[in-house]
PDB file of N, H, CA, C and O in Angstrom:
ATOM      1  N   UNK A   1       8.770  17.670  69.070  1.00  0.00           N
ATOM      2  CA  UNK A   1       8.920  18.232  67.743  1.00  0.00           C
ATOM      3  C   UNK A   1       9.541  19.619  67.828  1.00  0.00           C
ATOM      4  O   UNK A   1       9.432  20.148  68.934  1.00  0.00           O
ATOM      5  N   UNK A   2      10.208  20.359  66.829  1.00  0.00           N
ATOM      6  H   UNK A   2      10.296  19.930  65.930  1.00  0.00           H
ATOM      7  CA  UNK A   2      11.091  21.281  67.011  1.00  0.00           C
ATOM      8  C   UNK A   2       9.710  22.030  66.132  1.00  0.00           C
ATOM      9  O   UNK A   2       8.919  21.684  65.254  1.00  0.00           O
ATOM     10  N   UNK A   3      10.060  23.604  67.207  1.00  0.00           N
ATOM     11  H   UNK A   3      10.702  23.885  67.920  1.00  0.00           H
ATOM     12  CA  UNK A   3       9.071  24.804  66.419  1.00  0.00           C
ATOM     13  C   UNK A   3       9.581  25.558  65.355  1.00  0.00           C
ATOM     14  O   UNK A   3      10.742  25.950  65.234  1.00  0.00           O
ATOM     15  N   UNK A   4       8.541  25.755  64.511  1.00  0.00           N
ATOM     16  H   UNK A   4       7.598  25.436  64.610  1.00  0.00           H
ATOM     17  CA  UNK A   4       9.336  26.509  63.225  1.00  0.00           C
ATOM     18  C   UNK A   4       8.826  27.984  63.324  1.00  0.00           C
ATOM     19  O   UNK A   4       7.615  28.194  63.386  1.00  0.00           O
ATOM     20  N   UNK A   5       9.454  28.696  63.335  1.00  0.00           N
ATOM     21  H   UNK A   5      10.438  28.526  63.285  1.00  0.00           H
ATOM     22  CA  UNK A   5       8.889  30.097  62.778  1.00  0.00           C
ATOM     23  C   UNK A   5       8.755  30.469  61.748  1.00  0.00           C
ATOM     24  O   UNK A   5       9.525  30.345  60.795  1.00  0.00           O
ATOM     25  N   UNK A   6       7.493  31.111  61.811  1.00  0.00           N
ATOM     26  H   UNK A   6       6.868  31.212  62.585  1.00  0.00           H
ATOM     27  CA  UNK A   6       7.028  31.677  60.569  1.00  0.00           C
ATOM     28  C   UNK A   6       7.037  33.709  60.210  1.00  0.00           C
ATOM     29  O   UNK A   6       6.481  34.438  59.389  1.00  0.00           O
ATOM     30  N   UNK A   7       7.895  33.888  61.240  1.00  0.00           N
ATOM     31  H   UNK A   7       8.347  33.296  61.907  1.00  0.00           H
ATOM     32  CA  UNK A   7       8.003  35.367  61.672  1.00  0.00           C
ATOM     33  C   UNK A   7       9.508  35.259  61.068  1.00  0.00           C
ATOM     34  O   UNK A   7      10.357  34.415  61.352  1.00  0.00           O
ATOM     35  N   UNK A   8       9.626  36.565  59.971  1.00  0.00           N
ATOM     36  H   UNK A   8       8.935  37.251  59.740  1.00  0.00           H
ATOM     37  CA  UNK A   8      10.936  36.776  59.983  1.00  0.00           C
ATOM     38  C   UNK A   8      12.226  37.171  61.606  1.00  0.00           C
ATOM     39  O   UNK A   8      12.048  37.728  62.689  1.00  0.00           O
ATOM     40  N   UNK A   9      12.713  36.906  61.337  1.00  0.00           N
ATOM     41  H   UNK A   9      12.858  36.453  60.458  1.00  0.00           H
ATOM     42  CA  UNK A   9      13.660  37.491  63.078  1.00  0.00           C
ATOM     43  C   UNK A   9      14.817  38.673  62.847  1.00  0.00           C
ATOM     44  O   UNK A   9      15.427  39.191  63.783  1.00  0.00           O
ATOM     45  N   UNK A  10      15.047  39.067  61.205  1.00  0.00           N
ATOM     46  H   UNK A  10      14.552  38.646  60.445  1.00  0.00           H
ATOM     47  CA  UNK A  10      16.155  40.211  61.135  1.00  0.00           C
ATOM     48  C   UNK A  10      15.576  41.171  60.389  1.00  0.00           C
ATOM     49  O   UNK A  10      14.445  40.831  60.041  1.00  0.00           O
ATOM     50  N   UNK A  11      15.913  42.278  59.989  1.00  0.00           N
ATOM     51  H   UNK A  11      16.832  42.555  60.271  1.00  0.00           H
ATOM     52  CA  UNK A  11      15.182  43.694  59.545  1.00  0.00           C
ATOM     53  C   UNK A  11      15.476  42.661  58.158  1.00  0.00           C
ATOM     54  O   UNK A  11      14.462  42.058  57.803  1.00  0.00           O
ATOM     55  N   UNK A  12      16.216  42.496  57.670  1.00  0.00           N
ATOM     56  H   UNK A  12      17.039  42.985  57.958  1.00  0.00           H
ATOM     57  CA  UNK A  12      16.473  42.137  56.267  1.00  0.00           C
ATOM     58  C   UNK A  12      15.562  40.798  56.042  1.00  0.00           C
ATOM     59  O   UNK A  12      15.090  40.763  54.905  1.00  0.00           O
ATOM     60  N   UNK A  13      15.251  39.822  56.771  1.00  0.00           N
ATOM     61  H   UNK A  13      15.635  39.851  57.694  1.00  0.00           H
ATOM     62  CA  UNK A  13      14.087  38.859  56.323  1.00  0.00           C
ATOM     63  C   UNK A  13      13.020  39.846  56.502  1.00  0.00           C
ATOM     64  O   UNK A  13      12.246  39.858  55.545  1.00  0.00           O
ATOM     65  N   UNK A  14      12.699  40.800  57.571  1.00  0.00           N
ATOM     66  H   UNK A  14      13.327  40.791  58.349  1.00  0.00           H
ATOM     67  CA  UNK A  14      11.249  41.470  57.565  1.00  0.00           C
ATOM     68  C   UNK A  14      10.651  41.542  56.451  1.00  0.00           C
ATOM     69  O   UNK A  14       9.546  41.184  56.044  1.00  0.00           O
ATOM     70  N   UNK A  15      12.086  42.374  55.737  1.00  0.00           N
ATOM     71  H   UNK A  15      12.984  42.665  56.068  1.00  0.00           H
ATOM     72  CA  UNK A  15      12.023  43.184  54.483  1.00  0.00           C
ATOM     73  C   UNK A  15      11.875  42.038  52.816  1.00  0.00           C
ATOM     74  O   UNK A  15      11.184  42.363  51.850  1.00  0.00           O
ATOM     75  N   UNK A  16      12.539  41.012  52.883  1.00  0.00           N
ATOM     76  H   UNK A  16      13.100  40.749  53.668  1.00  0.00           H
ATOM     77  CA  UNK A  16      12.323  40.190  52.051  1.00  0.00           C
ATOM     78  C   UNK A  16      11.121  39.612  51.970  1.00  0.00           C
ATOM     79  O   UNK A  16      10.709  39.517  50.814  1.00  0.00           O
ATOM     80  N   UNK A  17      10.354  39.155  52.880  1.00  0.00           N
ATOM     81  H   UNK A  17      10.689  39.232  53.819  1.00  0.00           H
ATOM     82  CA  UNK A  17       8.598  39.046  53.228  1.00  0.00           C
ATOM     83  C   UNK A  17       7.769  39.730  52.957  1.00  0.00           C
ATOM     84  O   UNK A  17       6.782  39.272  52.381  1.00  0.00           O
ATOM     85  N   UNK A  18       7.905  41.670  53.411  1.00  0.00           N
ATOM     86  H   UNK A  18       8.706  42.042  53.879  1.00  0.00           H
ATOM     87  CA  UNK A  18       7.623  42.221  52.866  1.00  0.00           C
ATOM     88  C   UNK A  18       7.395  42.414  51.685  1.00  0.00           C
ATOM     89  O   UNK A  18       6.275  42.867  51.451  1.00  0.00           O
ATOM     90  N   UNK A  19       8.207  42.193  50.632  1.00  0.00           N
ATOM     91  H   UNK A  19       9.117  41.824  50.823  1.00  0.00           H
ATOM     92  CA  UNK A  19       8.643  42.382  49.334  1.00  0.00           C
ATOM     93  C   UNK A  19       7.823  41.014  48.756  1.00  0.00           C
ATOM     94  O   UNK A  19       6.987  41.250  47.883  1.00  0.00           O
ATOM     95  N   UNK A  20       7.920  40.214  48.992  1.00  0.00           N
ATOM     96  H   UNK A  20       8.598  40.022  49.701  1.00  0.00           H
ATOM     97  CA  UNK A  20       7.107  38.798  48.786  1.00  0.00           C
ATOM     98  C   UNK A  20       6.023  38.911  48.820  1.00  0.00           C
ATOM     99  O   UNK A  20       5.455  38.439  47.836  1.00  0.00           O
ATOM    100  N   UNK A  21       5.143  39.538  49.859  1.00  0.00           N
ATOM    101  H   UNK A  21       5.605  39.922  50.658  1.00  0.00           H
ATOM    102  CA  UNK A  21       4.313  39.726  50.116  1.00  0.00           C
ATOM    103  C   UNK A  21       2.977  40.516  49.830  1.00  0.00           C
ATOM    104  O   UNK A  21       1.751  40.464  49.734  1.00  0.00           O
ATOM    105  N   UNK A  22       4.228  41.358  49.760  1.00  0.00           N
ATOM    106  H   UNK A  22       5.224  41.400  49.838  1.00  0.00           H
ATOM    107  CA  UNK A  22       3.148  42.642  48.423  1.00  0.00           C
ATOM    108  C   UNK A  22       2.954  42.010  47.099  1.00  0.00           C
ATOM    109  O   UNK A  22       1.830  41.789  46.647  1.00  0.00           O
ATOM    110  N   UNK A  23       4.367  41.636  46.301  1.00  0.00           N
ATOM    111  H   UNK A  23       5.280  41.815  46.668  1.00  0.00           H
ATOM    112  CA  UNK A  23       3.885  40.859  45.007  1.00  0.00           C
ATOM    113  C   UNK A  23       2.739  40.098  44.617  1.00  0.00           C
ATOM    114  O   UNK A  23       1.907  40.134  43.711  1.00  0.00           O
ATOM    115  N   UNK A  24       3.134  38.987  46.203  1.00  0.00           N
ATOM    116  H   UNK A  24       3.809  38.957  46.940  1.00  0.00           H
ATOM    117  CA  UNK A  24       1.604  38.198  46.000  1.00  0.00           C
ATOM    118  C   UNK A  24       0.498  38.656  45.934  1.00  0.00           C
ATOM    119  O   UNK A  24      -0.393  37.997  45.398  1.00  0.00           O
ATOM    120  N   UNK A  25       0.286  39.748  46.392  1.00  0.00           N
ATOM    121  H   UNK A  25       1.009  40.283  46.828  1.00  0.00           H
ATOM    122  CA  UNK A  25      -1.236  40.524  47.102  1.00  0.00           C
ATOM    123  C   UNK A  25      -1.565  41.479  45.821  1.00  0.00           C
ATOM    124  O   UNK A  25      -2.737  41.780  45.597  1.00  0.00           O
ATOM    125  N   UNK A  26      -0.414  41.992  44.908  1.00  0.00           N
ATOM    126  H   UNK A  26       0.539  41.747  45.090  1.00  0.00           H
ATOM    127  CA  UNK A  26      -0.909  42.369  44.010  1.00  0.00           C
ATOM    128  C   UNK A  26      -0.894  41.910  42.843  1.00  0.00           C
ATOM    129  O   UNK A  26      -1.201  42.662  41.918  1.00  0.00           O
ATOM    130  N   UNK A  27      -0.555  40.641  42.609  1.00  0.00           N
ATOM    131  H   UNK A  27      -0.306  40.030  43.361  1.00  0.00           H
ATOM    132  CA  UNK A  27      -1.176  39.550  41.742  1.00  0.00           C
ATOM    133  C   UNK A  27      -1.926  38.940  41.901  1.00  0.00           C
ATOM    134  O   UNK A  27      -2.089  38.044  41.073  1.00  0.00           O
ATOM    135  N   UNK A  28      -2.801  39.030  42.989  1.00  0.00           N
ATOM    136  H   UNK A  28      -2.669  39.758  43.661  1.00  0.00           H
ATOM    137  CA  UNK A  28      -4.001  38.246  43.292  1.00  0.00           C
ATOM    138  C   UNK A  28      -5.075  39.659  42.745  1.00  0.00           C
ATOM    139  O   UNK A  28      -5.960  39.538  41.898  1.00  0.00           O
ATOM    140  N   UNK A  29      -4.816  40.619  43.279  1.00  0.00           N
ATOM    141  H   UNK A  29      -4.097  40.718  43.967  1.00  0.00           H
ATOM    142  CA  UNK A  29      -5.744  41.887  43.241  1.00  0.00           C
ATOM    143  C   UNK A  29      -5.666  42.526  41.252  1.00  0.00           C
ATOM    144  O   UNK A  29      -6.144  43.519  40.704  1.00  0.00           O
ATOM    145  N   UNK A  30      -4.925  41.492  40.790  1.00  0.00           N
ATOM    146  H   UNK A  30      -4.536  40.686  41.236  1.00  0.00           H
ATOM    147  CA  UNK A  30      -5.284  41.337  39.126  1.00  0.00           C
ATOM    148  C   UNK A  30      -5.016  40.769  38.631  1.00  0.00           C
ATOM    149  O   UNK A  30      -4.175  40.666  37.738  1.00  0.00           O
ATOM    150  N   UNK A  31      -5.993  39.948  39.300  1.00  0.00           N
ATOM    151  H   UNK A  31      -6.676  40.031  40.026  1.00  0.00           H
ATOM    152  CA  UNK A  31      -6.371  38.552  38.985  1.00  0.00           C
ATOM    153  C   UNK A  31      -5.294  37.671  38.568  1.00  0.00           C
ATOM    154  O   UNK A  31      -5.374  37.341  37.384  1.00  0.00           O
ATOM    155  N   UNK A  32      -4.553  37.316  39.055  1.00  0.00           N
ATOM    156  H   UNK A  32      -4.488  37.584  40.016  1.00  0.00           H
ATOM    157  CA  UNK A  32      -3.169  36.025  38.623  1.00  0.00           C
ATOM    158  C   UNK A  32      -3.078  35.399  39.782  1.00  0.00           C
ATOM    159  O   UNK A  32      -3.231  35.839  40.922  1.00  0.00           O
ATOM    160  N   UNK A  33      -2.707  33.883  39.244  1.00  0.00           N
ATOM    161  H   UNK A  33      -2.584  33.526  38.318  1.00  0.00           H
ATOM    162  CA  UNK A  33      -2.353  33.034  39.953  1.00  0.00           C
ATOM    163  C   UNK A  33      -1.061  33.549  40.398  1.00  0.00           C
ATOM    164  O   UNK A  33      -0.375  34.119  39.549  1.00  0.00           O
ATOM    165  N   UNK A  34      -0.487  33.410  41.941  1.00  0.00           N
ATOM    166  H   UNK A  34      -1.044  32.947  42.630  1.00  0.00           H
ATOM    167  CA  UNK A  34       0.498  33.805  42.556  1.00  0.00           C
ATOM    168  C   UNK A  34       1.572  32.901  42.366  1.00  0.00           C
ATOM    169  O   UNK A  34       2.567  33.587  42.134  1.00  0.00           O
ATOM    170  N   UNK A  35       1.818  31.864  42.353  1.00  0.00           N
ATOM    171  H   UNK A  35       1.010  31.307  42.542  1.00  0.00           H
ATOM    172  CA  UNK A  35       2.633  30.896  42.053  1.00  0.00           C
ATOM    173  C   UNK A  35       2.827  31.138  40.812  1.00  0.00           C
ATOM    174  O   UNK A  35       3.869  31.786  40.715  1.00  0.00           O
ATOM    175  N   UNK A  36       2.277  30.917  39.631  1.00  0.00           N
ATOM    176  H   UNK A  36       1.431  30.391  39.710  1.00  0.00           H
ATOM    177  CA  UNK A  36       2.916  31.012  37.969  1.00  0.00           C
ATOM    178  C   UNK A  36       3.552  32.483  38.095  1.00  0.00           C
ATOM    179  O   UNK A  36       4.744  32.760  37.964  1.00  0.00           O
ATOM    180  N   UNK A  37       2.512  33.348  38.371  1.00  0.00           N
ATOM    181  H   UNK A  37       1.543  33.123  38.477  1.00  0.00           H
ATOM    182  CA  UNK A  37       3.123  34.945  38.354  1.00  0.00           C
ATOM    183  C   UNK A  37       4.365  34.726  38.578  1.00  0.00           C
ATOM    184  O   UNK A  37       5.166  34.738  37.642  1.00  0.00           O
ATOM    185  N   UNK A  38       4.858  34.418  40.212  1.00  0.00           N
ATOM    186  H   UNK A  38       4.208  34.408  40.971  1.00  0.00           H
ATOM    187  CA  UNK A  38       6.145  34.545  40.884  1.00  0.00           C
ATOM    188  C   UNK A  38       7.141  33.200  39.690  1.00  0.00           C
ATOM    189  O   UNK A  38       8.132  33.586  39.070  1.00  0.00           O
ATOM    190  N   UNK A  39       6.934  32.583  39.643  1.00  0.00           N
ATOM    191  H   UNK A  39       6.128  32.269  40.146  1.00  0.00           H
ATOM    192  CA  UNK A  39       7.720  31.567  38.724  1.00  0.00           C
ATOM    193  C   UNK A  39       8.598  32.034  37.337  1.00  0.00           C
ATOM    194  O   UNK A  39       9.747  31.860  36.933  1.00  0.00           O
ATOM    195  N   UNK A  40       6.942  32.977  36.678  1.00  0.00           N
ATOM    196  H   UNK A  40       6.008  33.118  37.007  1.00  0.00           H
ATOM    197  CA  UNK A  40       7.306  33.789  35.603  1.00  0.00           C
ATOM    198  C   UNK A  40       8.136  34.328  36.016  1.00  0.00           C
ATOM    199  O   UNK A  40       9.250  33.949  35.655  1.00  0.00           O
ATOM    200  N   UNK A  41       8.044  35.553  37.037  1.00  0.00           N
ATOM    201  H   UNK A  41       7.139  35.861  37.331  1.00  0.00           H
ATOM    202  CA  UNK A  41       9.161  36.760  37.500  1.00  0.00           C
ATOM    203  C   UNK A  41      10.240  36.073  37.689  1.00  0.00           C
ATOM    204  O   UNK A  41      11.121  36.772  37.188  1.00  0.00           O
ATOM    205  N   UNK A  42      10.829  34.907  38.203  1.00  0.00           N
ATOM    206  H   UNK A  42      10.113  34.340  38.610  1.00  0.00           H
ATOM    207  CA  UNK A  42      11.785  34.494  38.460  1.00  0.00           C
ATOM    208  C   UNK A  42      12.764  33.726  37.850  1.00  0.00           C
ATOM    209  O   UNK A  42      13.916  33.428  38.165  1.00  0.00           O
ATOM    210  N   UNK A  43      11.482  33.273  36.155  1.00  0.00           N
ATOM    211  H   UNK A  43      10.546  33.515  35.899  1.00  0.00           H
ATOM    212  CA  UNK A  43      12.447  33.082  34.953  1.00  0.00           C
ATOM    213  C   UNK A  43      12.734  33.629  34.354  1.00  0.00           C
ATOM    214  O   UNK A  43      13.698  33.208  33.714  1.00  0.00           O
ATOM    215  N   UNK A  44      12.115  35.284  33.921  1.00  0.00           N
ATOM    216  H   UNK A  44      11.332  35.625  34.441  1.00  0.00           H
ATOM    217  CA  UNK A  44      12.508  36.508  33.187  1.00  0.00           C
ATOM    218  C   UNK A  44      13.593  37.547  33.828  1.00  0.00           C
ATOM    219  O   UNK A  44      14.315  38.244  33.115  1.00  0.00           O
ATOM    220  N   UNK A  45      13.623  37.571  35.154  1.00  0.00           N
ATOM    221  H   UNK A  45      13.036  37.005  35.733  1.00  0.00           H
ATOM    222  CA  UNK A  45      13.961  38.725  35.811  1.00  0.00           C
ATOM    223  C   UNK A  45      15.624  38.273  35.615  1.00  0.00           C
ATOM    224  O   UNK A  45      16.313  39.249  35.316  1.00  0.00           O
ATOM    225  N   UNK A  46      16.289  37.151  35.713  1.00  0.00           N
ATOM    226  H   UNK A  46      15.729  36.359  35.956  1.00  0.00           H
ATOM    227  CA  UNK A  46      17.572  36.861  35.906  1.00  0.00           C
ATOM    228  C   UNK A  46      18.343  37.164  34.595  1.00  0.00           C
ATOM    229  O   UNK A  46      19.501  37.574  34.666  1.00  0.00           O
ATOM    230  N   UNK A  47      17.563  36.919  33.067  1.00  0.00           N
ATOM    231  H   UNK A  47      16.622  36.586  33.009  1.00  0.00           H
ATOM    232  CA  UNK A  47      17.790  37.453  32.150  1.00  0.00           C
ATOM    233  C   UNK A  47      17.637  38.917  31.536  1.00  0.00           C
ATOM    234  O   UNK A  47      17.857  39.006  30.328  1.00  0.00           O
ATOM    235  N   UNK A  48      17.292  40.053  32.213  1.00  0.00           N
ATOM    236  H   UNK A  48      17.113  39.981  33.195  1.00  0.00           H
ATOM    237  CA  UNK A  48      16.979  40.790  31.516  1.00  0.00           C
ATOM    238  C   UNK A  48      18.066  42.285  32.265  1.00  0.00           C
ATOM    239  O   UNK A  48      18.901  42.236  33.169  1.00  0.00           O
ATOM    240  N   UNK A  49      17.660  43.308  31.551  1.00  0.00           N
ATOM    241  H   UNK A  49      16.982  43.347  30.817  1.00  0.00           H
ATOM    242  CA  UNK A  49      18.731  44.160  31.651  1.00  0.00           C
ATOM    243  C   UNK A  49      17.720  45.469  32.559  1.00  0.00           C
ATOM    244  O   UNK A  49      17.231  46.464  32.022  1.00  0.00           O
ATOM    245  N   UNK A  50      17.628  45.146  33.834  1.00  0.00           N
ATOM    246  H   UNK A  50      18.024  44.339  34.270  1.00  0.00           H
ATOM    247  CA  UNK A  50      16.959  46.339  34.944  1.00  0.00           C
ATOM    248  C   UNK A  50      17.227  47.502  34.901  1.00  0.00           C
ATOM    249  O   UNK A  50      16.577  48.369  35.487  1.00  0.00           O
ATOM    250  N   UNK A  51      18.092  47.678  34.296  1.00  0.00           N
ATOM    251  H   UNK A  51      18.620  46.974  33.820  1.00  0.00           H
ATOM    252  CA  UNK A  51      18.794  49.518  34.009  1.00  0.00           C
ATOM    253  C   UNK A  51      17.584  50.008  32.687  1.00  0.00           C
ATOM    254  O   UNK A  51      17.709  51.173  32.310  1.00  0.00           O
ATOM    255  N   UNK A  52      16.838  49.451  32.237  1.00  0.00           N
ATOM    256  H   UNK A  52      16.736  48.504  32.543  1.00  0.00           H
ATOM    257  CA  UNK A  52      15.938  49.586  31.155  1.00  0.00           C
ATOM    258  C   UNK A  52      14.205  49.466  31.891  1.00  0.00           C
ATOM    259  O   UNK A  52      13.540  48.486  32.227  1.00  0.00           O
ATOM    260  N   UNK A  53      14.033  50.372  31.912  1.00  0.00           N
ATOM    261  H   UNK A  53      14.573  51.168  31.639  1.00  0.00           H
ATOM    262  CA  UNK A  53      12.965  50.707  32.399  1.00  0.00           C
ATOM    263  C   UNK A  53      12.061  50.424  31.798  1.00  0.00           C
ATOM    264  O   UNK A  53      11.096  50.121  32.500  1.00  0.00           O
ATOM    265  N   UNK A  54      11.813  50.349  30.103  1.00  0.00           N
ATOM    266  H   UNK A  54      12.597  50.595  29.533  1.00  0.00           H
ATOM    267  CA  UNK A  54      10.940  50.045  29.402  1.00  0.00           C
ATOM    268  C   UNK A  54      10.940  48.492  29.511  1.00  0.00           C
ATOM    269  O   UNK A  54       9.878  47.942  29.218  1.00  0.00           O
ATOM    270  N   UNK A  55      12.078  47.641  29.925  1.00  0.00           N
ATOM    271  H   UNK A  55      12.941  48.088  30.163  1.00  0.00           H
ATOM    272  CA  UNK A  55      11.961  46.349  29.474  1.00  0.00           C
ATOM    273  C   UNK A  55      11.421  45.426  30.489  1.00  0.00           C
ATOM    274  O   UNK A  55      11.149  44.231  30.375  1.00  0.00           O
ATOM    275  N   UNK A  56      11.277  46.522  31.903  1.00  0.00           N
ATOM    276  H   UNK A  56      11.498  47.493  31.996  1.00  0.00           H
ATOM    277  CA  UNK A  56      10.273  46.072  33.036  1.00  0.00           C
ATOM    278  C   UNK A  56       8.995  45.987  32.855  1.00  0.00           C
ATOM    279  O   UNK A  56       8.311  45.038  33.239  1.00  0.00           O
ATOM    280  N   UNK A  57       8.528  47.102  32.180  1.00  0.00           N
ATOM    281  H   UNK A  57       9.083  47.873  31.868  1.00  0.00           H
ATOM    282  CA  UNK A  57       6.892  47.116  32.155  1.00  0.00           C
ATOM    283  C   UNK A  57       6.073  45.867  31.671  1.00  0.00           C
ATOM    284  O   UNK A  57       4.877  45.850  31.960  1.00  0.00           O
ATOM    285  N   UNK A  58       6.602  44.825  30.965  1.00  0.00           N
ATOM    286  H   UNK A  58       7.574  44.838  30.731  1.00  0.00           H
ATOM    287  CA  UNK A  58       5.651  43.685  30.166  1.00  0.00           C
ATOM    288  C   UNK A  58       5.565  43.103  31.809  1.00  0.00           C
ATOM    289  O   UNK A  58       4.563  42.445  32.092  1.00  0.00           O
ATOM    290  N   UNK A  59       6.489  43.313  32.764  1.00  0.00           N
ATOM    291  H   UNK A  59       7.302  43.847  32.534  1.00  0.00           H
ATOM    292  CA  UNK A  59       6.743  41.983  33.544  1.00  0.00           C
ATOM    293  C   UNK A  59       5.216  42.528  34.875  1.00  0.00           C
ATOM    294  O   UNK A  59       4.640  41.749  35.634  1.00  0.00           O
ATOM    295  N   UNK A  60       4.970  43.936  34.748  1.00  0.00           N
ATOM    296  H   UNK A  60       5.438  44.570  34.131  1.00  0.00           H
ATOM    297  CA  UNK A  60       3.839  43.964  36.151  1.00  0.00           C
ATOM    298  C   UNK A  60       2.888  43.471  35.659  1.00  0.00           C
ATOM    299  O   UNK A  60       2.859  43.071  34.495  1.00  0.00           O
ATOM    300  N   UNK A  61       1.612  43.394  36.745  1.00  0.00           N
ATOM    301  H   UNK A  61       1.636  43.719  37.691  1.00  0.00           H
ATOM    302  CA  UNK A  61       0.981  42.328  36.746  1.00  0.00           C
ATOM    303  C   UNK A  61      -0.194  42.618  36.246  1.00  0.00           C
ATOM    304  O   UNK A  61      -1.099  41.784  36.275  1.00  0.00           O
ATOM    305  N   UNK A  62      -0.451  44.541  35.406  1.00  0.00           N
ATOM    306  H   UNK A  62       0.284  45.219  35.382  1.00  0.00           H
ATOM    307  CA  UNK A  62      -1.708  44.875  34.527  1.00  0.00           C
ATOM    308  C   UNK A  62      -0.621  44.467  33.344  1.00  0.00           C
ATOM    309  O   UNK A  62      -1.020  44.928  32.275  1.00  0.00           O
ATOM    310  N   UNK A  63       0.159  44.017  33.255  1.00  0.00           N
ATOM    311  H   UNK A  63       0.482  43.643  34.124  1.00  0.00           H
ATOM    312  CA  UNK A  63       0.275  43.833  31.554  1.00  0.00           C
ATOM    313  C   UNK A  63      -0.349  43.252  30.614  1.00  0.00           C
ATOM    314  O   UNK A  63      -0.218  42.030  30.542  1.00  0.00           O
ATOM    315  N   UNK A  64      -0.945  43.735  29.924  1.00  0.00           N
ATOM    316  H   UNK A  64      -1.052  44.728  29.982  1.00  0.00           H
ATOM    317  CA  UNK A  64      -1.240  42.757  29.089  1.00  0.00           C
ATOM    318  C   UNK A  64      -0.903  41.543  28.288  1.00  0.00           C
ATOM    319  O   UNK A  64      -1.623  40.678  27.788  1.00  0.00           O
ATOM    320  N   UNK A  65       0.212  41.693  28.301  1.00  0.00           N
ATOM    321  H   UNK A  65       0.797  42.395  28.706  1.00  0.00           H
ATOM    322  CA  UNK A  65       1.474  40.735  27.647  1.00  0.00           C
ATOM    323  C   UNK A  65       1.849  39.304  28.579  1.00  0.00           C
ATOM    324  O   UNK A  65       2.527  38.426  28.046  1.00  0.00           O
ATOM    325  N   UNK A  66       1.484  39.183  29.636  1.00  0.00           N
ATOM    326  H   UNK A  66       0.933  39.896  30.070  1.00  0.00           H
ATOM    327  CA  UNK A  66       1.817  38.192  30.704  1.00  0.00           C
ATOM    328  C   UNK A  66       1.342  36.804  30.167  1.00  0.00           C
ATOM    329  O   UNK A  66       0.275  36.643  29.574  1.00  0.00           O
ATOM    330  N   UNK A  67       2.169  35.904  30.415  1.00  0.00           N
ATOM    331  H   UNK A  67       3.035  36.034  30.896  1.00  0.00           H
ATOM    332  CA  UNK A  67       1.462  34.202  29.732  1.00  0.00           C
ATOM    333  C   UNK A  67       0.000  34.331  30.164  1.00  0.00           C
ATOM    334  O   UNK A  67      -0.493  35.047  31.035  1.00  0.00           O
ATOM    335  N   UNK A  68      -0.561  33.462  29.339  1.00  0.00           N
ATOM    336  H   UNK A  68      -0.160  32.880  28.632  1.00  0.00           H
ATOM    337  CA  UNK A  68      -2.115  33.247  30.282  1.00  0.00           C
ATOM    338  C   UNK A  68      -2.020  32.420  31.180  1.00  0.00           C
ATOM    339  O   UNK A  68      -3.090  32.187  31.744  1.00  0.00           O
ATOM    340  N   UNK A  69      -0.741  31.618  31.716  1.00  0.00           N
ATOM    341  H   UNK A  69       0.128  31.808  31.258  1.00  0.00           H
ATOM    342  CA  UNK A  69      -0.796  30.217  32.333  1.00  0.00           C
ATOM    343  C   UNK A  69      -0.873  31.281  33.668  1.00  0.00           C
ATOM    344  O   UNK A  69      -1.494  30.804  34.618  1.00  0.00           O
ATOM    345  N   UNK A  70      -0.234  32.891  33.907  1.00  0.00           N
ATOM    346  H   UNK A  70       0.271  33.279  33.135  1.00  0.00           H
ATOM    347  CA  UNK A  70      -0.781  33.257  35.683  1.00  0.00           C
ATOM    348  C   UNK A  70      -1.984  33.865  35.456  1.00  0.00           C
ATOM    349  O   UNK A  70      -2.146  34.557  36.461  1.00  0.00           O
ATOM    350  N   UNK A  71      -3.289  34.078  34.456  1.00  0.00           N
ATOM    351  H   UNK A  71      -3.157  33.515  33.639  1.00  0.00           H
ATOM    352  CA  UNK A  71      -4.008  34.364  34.675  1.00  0.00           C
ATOM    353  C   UNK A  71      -4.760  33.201  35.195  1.00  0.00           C
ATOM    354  O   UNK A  71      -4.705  31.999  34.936  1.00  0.00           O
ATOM    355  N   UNK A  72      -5.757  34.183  36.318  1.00  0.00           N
ATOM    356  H   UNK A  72      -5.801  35.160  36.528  1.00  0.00           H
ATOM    357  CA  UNK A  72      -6.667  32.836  37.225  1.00  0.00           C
ATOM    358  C   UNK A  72      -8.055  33.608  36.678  1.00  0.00           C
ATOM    359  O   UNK A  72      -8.454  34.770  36.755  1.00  0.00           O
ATOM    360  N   UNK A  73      -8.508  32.561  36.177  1.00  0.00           N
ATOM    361  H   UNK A  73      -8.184  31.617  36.115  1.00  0.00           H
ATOM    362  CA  UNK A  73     -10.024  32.263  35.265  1.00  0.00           C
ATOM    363  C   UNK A  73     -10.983  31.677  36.573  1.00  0.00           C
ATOM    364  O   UNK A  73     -11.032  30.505  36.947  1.00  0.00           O
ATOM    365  N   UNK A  74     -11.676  32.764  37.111  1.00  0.00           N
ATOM    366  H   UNK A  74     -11.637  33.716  36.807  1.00  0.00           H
ATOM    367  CA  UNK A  74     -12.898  32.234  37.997  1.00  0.00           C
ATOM    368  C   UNK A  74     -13.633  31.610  37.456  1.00  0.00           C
ATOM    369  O   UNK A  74     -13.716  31.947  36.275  1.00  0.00           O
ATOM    370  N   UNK A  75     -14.393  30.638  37.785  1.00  0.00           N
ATOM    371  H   UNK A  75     -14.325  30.364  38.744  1.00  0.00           H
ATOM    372  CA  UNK A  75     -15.808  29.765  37.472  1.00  0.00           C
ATOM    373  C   UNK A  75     -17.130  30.287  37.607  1.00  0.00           C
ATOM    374  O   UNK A  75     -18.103  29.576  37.356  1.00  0.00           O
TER     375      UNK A  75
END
């Protein structure tokens, strides 16, 4: 069987993992599902205008404004 790595191997994957990585960790650390979160970010972010600073803020992960489908509801 052929081995897969799970270690980035160039400064620029380090850095893309990195970046992945934190997102996840701080959508878990308030309270969101990591998968919808990242899904959301990745259907809003391609539409919107990043030079607008105000039009980022709904998208972090204390917003209040976020679907409820990435909030994760403990039992």
């Amino acid at each position: 069987m052929e081995e897969r790595r799970f270690l980035p191997i160039t400064p620029k994957g380090a850095r893309a993992s990195a970046i992945i990585y934190s997102i996840v960790e701080t959508a878990l650390a308030n309270g969101l599902n990591p998968y919808y979160y990242l899904r959301f970010l990745f259907e809003q972010l391609p539409n919107m205008n990043l030079t607008d600073v105000d039009a980022i803020d709904p998208l972090f992960p204390w917003s209040t404004t976020l679907p409820v489908s990435c909030i994760t509801f403990k039992r």
